[in-house]
VOVOLUM-924002 format. One record per residue (C-alpha): residue in one letter; z negated, y, x; residue number from 1. Coordinates in Angstrom, 1 decimal, always signed. Layout:
BEGIN
<'a',<Z,Y,X>,NUM>
...
! end
This chain:
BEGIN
<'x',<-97.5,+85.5,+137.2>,1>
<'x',<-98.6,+84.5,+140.7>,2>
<'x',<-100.5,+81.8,+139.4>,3>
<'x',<-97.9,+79.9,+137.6>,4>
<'x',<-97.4,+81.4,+133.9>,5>
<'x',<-93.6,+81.6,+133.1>,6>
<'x',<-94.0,+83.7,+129.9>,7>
<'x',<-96.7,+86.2,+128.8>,8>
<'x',<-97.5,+86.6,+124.8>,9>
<'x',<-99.3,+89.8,+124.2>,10>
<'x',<-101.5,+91.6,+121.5>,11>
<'x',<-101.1,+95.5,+121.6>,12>
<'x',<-103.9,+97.9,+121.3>,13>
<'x',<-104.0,+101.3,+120.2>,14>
<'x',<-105.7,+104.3,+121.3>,15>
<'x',<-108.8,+103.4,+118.6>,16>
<'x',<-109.1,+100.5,+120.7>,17>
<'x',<-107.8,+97.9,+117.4>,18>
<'x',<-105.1,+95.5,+118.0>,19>
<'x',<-102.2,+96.7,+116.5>,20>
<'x',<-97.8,+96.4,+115.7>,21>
<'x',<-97.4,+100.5,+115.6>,22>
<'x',<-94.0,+101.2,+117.7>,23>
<'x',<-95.2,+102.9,+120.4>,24>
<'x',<-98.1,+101.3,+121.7>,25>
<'x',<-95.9,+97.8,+121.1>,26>
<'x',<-93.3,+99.5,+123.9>,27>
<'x',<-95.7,+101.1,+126.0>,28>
<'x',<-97.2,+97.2,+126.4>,29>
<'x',<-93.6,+96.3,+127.0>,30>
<'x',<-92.9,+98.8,+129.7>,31>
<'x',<-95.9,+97.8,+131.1>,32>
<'x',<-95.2,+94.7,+131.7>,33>
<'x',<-92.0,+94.6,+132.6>,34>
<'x',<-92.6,+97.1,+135.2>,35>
<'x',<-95.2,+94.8,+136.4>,36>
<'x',<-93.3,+91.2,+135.6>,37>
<'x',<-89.8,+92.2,+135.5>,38>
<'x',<-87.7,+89.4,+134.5>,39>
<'x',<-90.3,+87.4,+132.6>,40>
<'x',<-90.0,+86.9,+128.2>,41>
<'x',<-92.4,+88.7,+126.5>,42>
<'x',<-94.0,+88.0,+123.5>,43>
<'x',<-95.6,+89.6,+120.5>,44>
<'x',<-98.2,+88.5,+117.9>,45>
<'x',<-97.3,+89.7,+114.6>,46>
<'x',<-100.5,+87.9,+113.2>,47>
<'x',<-102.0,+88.8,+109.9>,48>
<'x',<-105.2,+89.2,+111.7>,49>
<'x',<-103.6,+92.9,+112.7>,50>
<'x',<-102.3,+93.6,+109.5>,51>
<'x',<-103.1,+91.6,+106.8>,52>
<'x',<-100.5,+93.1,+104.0>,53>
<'x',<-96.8,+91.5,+104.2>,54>
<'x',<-95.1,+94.7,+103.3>,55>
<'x',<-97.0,+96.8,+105.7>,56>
<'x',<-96.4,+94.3,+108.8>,57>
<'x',<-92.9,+94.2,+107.9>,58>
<'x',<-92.3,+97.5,+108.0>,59>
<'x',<-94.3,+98.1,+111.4>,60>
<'x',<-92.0,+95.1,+113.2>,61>
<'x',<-88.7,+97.1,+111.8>,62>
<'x',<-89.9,+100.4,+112.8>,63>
<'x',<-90.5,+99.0,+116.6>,64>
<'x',<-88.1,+101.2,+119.1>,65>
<'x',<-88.4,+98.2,+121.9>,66>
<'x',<-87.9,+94.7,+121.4>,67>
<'x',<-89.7,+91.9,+122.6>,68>
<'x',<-87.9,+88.6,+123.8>,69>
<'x',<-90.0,+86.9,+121.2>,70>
<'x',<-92.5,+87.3,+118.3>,71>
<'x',<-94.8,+84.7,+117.0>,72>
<'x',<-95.0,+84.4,+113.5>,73>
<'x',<-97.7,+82.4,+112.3>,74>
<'x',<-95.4,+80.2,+109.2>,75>
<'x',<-99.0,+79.8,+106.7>,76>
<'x',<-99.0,+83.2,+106.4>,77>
<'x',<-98.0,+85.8,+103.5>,78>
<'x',<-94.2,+87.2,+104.2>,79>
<'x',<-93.5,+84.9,+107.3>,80>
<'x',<-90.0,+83.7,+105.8>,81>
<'x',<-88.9,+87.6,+105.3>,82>
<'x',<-90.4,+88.7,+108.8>,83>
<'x',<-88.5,+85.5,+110.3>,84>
<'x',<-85.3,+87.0,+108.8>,85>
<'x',<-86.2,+90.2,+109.7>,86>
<'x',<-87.3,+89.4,+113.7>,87>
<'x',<-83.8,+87.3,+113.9>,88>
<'x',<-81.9,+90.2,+112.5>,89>
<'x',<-82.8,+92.3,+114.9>,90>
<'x',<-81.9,+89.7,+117.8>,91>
<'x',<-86.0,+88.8,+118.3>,92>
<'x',<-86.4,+85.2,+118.8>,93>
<'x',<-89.4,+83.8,+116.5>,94>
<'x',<-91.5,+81.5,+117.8>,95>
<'x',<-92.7,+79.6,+114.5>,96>
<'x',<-96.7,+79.3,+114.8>,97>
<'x',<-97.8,+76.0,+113.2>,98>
<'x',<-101.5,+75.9,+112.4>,99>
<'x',<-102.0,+73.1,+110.2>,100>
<'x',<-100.3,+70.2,+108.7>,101>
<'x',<-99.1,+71.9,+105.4>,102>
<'x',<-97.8,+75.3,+107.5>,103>
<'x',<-95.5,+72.2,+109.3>,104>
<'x',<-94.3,+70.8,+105.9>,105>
<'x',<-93.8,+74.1,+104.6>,106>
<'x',<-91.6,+75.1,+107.8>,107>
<'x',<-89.4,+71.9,+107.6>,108>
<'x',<-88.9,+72.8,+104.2>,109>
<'x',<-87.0,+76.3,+104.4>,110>
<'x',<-84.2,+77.1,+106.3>,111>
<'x',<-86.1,+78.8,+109.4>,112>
<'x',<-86.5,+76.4,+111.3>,113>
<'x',<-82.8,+75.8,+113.1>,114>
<'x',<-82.7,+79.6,+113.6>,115>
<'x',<-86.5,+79.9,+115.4>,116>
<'x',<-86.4,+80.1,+118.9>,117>
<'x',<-89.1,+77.2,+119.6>,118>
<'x',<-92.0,+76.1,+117.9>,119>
<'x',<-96.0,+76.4,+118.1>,120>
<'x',<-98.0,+73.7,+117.5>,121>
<'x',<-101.8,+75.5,+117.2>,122>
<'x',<-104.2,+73.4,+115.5>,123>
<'x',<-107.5,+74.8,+115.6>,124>
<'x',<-110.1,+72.1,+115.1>,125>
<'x',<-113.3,+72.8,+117.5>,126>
<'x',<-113.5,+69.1,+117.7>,127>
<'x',<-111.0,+67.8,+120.6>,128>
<'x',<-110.3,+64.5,+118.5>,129>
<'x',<-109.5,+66.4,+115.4>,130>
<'x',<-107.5,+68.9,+117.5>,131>
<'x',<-105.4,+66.0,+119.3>,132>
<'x',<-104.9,+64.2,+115.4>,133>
<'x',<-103.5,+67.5,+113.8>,134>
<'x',<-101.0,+67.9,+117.1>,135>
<'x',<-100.1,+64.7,+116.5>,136>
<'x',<-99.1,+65.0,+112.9>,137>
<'x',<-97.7,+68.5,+113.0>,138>
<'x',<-95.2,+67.1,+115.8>,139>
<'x',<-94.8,+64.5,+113.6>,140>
<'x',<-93.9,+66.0,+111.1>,141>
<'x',<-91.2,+68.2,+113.0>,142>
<'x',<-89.6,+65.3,+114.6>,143>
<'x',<-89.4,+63.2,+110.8>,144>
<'x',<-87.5,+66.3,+109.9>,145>
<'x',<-85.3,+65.9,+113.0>,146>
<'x',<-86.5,+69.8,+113.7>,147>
<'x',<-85.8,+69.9,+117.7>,148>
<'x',<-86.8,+72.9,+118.5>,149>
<'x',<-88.6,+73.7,+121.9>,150>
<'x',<-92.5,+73.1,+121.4>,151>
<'x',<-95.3,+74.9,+122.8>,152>
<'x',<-98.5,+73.5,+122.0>,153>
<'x',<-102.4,+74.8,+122.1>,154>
<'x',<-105.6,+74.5,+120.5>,155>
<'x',<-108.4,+76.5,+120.2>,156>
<'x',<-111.8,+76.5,+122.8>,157>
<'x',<-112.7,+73.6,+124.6>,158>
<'x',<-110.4,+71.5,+122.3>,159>
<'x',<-107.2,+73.5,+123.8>,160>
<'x',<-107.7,+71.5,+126.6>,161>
<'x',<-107.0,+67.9,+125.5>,162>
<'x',<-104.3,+69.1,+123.0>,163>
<'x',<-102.6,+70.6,+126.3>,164>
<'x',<-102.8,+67.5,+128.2>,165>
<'x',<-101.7,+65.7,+125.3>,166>
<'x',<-98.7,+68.1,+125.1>,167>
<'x',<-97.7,+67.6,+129.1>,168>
<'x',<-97.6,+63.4,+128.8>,169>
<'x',<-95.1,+64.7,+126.1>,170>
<'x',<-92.9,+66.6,+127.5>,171>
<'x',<-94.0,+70.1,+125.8>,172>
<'x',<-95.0,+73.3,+127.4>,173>
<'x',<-98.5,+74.8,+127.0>,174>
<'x',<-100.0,+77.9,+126.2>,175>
<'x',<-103.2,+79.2,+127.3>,176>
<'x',<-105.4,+82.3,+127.8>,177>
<'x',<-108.6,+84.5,+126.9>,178>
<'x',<-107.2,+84.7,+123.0>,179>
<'x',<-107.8,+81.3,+122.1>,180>
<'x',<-109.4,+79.5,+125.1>,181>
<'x',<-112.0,+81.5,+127.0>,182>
<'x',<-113.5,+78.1,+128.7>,183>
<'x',<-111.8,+76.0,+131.7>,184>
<'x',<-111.4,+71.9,+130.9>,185>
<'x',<-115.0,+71.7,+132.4>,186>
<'x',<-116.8,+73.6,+129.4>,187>
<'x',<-117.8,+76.4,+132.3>,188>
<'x',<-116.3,+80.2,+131.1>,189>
<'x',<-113.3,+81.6,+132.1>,190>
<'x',<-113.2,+84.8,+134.4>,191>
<'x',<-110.0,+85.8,+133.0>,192>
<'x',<-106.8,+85.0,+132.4>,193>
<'x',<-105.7,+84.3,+135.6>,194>
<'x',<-108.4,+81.8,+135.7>,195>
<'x',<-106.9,+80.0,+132.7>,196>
<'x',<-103.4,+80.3,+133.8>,197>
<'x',<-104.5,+78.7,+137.4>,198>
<'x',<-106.3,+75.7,+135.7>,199>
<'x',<-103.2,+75.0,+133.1>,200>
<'x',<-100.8,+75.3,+136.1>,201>
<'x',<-103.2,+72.6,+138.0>,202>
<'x',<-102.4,+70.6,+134.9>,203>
<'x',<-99.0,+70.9,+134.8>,204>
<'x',<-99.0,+69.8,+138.6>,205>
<'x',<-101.2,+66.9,+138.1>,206>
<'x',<-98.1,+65.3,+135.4>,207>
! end
């Protein structure tokens, strides 16, 4: 946190070394890091990518003994809506991951959106132009359905870049590390996270 970051979003691991949303190693990241960062919003992934079948991830995200602040839930994805309801039920705030134009017209269409806690605006083109169009069109899109939620934008690689400066001129926070963005704006790697953090709080201070 020395380096700027005001937030952390995590991916759990089990012991078999897999990302995972089983309850315990979910709370033992938790403890973790509010031992570490005590004070600071945590949040959890709750991406397909760690388990793939709606019913299955649902029932992992009720069965968790210790609560993040927030959970990102990626709104293209099979059962988002019903792990929305579920995450807000339990007093989770969801942070609605948009991916692509049609996840942000799906999203404005339901009735999530004015009960999410902020939005994510991800696209995930390689190409920096593409990236900076699809930002551009998912906010868009949000703002033409007078959704005002809190937006946090990234891209993915070297493209993560412009899409964050794009995202500071507006007025939008930023998210970066090793997950989706293991280069610095120059194209050299990242040593880490704290790296990344450093070079996105540089950013930030530039305006």
């Amino acid at each position: 946190m020395a380096v700027g970051a005001q937030a952390l979003h995590l991916h759990p691991y089990g012991e078999e070394g897999r990302e995972t949303l089983a309850a315990e190693p979910c709370a033992a990241a938790l403890r973790a890091v509010r031992a570490a960062c005590p004070g600071v919003p945590v949040s959890l992934s709750t991406s397909a990518a760690i388990e793939p079948d709606p019913a299955r991830r649902e029932a992992l995200v009720a069965a968790w003994t210790e609560l993040p602040e927030l959970a990102s839930v990626n709104q293209g994805e099979r059962g988002a809506a019903a792990l929305c309801a579920l995450l807000m039920a339990r007093g989770v705030g969801v942070e609605a991951g948009l991916l692509s134009l049609a996840d942000a017209r799906d999203f404005v269409a339901r009735d999530v959106p004015a009960r999410c806690a902020r939005a994510l605006v991800e696209p995930l083109d390689a190409d920096p132009a593409e990236a900076l169009r699809h930002a551009e069109a998912i906010e868009g899109t949000l703002a033409e359905a007078g959704v005002r939620l809190e937006q946090v934008h990234h891209g993915d690689g070297i493209a993560s870049w412009a899409v964050n400066r794009r995202a500071l001129a507006r007025g939008h926070g930023i998210r970066t590390g090793l997950e989706d963005t293991p280069v610095l704006p120059d194209g050299r790697p990242a040593a880490g996270n704290a790296e990344l953090v450093a070079a996105a709080a540089a950013l930030m201070r530039a305006g």
